[in-house]
N, C-alpha and C positions, 0 to 999 in steps of 0.2 A: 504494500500500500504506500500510495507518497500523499505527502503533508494535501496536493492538488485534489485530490482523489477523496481524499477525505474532508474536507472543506466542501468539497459538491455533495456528498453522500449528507452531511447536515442541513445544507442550503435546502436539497428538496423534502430531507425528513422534518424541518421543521415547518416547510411552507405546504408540502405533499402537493407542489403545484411546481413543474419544472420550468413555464415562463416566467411563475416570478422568483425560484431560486436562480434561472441566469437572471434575471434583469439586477438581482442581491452581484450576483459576483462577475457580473459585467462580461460574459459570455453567450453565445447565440444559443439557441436549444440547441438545435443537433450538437453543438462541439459539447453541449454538458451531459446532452445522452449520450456522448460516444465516451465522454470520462468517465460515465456512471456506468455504462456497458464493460469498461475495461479494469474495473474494481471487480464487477462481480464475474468476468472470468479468472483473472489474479485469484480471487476467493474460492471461485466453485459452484460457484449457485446465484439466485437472485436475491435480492437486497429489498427489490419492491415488486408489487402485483397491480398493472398498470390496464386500464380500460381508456377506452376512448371517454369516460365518462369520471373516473377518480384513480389516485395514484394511494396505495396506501404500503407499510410496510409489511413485509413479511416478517416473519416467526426469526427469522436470522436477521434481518435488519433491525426487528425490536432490540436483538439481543448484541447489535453494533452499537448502537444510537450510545449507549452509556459510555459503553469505551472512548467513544469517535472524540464525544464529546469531552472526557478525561484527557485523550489524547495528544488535542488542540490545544486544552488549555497551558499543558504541558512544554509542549513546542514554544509557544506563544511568550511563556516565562522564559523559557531557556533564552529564544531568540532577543528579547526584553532584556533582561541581564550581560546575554552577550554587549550589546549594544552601548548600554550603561559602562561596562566595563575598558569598549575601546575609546567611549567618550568619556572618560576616569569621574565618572557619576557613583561607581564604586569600585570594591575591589580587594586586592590585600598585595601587601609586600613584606615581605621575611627577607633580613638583611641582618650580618654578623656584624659586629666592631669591636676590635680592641677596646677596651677600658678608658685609655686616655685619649682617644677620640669620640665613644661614648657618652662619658662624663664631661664634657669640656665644650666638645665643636659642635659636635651634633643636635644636641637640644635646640638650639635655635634656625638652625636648616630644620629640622622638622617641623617647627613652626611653621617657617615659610610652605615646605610642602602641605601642609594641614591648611594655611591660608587658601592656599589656593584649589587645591582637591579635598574639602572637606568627607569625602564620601570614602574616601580611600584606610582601608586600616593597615596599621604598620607594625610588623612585629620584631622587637630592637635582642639579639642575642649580644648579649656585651662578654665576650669570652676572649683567652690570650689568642696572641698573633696565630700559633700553628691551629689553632679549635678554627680559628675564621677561616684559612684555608682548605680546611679539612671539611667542612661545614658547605663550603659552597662548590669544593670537588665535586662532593658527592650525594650534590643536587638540594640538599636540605635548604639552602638560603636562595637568593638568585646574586645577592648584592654582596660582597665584604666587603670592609675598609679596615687595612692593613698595612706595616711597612713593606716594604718592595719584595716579594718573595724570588726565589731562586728560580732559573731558567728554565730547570727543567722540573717545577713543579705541573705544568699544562695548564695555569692561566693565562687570561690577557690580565694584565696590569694597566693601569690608568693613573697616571702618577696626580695627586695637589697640591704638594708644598711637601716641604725638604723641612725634616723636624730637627733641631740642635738638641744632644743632651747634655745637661746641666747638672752641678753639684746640688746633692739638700743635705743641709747641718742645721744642729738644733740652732732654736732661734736668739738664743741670748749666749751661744760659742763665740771667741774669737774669730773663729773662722768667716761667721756670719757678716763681721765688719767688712769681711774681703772686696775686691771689686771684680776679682778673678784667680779664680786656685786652679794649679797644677794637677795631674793624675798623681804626681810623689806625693804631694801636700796631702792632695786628699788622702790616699791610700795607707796615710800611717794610722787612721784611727779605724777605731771597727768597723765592717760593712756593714750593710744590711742589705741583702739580695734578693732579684725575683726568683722564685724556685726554677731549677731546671724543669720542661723543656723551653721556659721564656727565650723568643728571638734577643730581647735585648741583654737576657746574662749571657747567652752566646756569644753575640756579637763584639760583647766586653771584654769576655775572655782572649775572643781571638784578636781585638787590637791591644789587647794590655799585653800580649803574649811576644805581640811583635817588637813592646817595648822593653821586655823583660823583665814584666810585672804580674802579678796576681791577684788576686782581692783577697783582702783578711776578712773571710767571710765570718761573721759572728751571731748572725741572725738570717733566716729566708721566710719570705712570705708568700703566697700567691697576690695579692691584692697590692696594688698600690696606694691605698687609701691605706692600709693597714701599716705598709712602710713608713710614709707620712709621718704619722701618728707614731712610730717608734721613735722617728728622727726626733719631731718633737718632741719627745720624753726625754733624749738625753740618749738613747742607748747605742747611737752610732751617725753613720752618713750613709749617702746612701746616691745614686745616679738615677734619674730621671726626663722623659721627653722636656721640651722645653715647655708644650701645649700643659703641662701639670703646673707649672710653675702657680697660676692661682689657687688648685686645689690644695697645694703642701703648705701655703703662705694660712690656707685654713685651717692647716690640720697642725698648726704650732709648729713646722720647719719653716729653713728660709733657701732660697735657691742663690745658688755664686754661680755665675758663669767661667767653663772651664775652657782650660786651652794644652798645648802640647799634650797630644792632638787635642784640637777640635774635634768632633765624632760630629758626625749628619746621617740622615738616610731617609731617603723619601719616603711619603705615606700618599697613600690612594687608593684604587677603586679594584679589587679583584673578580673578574668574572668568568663564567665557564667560555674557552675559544668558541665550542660548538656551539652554546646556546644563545637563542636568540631571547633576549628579554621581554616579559609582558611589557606590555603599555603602562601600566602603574611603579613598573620599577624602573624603566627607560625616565619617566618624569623625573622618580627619586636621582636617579643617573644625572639628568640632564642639569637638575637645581645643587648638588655638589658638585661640579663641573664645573659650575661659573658662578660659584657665592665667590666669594674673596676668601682665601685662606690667609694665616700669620705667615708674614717673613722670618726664617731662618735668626 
């Protein structure tokens, strides 16, 4: 049966008069008897018992009429919905972020996206760098935002801004006076680490490794709000994006910008090569794309 077929089959079971169900659905009689002749051999039998005098249904048309009508209405929402959803009237987007894009930049891009497609719902997975590539691998999200992952993990990559990481010492240390501390300086007091398999204790390791150095690690956390909050306590220091720089200033640390080396590394948009984006997370796509990010 097609959607045509069945629209004619209600047209004349409601009117049981086939000039005026064509005249409803804007076809000549014969093209509706010939659509209504070509249901009921698709089926097997007749649908109505026709005289020159009245059209009425048969015993198996009674027992269409309720489906026909389920049917349609059925279609009718799907195609309604569809519709809705390419003109972002509704919808959903599932998208991963690291924490310190999560917590920081993203709240107010979601705003804007909410300003403007209020109908759209959005579901925010704030978990570490490898969870958001692992996550949008395989298929669970459509969106990550991540630092720059490795070549041959099989994303595309969409780079927004180049993030700087930064010293956090408690807030009343000498250190805190600094205007700029070294990796030695910092590195003589205790750390406090993101757990392995965090990208950025990796990444630490392997340029402190080039310099001939290691972290006196003294404490790990998974959370960087939880870090924060140690630095502030007194119990160490600790390295962090620059984008935290307000949350640590919250959470009783204070951030010194460091140097020899500088460290950077881009952050941006991971997506599957193959897959082509819905319409509601191309939006989300296109509104982190061209908000303004922080300078390095």
């Amino acid at each position: 049966m097609t959607v045509k077929q069945l629209r004619a089959f209600l047209a004349v079971a409601q009117t049981l008069n086939f000039a005026q169900a064509g005249e409803r659905l804007f076809l000549s009689q014969s093209a509706l008897s010939l659509t209504i002749k070509g249901l009921e051999d698709d089926l097997g039998g007749r649908l109505f018992s026709r005289t020159t005098r009245q059209v009425r249904l048969t015993p198996e048309g009674e027992a269409l009429l309720p489906l026909a009508r389920r049917l349609l209405v059925e279609w009718d929402n799907t195609e309604d919905e569809l519709r809705q959803r390419f003109t972002l009237q509704r919808g959903r987007v599932v998208l991963a972020a690291m924490p310190s894009f999560a917590g920081n930049l993203l709240p107010p891009l979601l705003g804007e996206f909410r300003a403007r497609h209020p109908g759209i719902n959005v579901t925010i997975n704030d978990v570490i760098n490898e969870q958001v590539i692992d996550l949008v691998r395989e298929g669970h999200v459509e969106l990550g935002i991540t630092f720059e992952p490795t070549a041959d993990c099989g994303l595309a990559f969409t780079p927004l801004y180049r993030d700087r990481f930064v010293a956090v010492v408690p807030g009343g240390s000498l250190l805190a006076q600094l205007e700029a501390l070294s990796w030695r300086q910092l590195l003589e007091q205790p750390f406090i680490a993101l757990q392995r398999p965090s990208a950025l204790r990796l990444m630490l390791e392997q340029q402190l490794r080039q310099l001939g150095l290691t972290l006196p690690v003294a404490f790990e956390s998974h959370q960087l709000a939880t870090i924060g909050r140690m630095v502030g306590c007194g119990l160490g220091v600790s390295v962090v994006p620059a984008l935290c720089i307000k949350q640590m200033h919250e959470l009783g640390a204070h951030c010194v910008r460091l140097q020899e080396p500088v460290m950077e590394r881009s952050v941006g948009m991971v997506t599957r090569a193959d897959h082509e984006l819905s319409v509601a997370a191309q939006a989300l796509y296109d509104i982190l794309l061209n908000s303004p990010m922080p300078a390095p």
